[in-house]
LOTORPA-967637 format. One record per atom (N, C-alpha, C): z, x, y; residue number from 1; atom name. Coordinates in Angstrom, 2 decimals. Each point is the difference from the previous one (the first is absolute). Layout:
<atoms>
        up      east     north   torke   drenba
         Z         X         Y     NUM       CA
...
</atoms>
This chain:
<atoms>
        up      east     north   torke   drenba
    118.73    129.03    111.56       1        N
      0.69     -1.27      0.12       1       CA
      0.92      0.03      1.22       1        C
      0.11     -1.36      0.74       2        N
      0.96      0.23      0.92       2       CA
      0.45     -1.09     -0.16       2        C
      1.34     -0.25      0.52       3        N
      0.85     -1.21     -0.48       3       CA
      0.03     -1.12     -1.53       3        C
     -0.48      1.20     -1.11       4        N
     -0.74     -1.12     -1.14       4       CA
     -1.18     -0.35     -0.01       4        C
     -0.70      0.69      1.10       5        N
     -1.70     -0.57      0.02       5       CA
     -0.63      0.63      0.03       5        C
     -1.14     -0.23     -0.72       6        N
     -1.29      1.28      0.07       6       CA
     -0.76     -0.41      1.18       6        C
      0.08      0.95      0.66       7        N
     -0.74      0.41      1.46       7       CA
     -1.15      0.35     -0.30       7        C
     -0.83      0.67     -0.77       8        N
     -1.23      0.87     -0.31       8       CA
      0.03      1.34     -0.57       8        C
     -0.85      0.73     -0.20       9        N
     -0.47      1.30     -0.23       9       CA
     -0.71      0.82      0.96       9        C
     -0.03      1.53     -0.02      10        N
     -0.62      0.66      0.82      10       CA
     -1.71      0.36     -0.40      10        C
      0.65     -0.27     -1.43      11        N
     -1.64      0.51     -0.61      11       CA
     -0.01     -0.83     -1.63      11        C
     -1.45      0.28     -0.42      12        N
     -0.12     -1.34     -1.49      12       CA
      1.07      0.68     -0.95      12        C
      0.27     -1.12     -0.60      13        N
      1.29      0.50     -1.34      13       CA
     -0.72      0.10     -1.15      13        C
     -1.01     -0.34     -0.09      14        N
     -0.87     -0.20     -1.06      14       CA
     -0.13     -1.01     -1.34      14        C
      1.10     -0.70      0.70      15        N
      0.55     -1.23     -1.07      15       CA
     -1.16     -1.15      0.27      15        C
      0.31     -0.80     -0.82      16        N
     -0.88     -0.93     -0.40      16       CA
      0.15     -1.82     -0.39      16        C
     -0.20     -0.40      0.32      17        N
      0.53     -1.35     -0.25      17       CA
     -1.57     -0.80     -0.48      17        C
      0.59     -1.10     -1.14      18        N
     -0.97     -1.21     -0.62      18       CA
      0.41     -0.92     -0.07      18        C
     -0.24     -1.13      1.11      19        N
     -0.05     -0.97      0.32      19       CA
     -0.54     -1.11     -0.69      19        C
      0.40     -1.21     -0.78      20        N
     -0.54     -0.74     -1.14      20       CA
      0.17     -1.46      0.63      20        C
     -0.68     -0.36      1.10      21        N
      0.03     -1.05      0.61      21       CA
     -1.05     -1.20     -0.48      21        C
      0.16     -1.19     -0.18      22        N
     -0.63     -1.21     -0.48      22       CA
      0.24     -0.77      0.92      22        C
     -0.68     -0.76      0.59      23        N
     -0.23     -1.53      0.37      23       CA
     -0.74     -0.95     -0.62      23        C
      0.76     -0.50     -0.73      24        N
     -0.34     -1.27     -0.70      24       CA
      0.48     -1.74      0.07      24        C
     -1.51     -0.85      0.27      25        N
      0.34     -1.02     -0.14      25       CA
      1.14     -0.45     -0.16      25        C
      0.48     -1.32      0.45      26        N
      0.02     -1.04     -1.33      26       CA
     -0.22     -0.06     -0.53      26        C
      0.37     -0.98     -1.39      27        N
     -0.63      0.01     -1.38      27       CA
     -0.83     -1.12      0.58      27        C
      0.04     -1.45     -0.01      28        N
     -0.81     -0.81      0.52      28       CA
     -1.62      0.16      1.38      28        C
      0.72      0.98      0.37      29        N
     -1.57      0.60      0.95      29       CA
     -0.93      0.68     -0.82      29        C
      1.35      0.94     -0.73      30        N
     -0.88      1.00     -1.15      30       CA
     -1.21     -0.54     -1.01      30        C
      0.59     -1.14      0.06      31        N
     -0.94     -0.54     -1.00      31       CA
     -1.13     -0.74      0.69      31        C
      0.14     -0.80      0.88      32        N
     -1.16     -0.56      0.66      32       CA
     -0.95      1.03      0.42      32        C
      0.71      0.99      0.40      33        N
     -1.35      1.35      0.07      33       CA
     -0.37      0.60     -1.23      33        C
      0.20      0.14     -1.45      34        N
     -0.40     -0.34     -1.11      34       CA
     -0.93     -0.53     -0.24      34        C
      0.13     -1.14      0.13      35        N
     -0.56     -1.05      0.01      35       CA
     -1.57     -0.29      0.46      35        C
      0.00      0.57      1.19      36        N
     -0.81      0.40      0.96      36       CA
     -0.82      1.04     -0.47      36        C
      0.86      1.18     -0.47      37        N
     -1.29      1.26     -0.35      37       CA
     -0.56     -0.87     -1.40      37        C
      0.88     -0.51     -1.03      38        N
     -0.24      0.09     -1.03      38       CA
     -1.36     -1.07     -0.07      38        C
     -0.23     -0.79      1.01      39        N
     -0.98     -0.94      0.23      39       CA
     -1.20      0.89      0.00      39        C
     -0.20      1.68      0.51      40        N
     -0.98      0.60      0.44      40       CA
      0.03      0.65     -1.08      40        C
      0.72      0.41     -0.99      41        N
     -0.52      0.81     -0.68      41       CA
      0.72     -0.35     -1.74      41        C
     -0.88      0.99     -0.74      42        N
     -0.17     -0.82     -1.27      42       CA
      1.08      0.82     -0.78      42        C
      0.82      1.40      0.15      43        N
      0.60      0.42     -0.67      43       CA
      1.89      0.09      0.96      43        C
      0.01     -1.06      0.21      44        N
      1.64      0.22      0.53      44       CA
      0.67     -0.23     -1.01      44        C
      1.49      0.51      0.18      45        N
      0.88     -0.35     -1.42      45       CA
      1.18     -0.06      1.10      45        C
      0.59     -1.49     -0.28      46        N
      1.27      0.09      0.80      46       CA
      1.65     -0.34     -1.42      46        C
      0.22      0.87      0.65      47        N
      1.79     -0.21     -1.29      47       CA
      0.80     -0.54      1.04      47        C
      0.90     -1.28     -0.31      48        N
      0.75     -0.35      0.68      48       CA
      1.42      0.05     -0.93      48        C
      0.74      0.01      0.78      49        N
      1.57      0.45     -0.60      49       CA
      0.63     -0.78     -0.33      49        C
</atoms>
């Protein structure tokens, strides 16, 4: 650290990080694309909240 900041490493620490990132719709887009698959196929199940 220098001044409070991590600068880097010289070599791997062996640590690990998991990242749990989503991009999701709108609810109103969400559904028109719903909408859309559910037109193509015969087993969709949509739950709305």
């Amino acid at each position: 650290m220098k001044n409070g900041e991590i600068i880097g490493t010289r070599g791997s620490t062996g640590h690990s990080i998991l990242i749990d990132a989503r991009f999701e719709l709108p609810y109103g887009k969400f559904m028109t694309a719903i909408s859309k698959i559910s037109s193509k196929k015969e087993n969709v199940f949509v739950f709305s909240p």
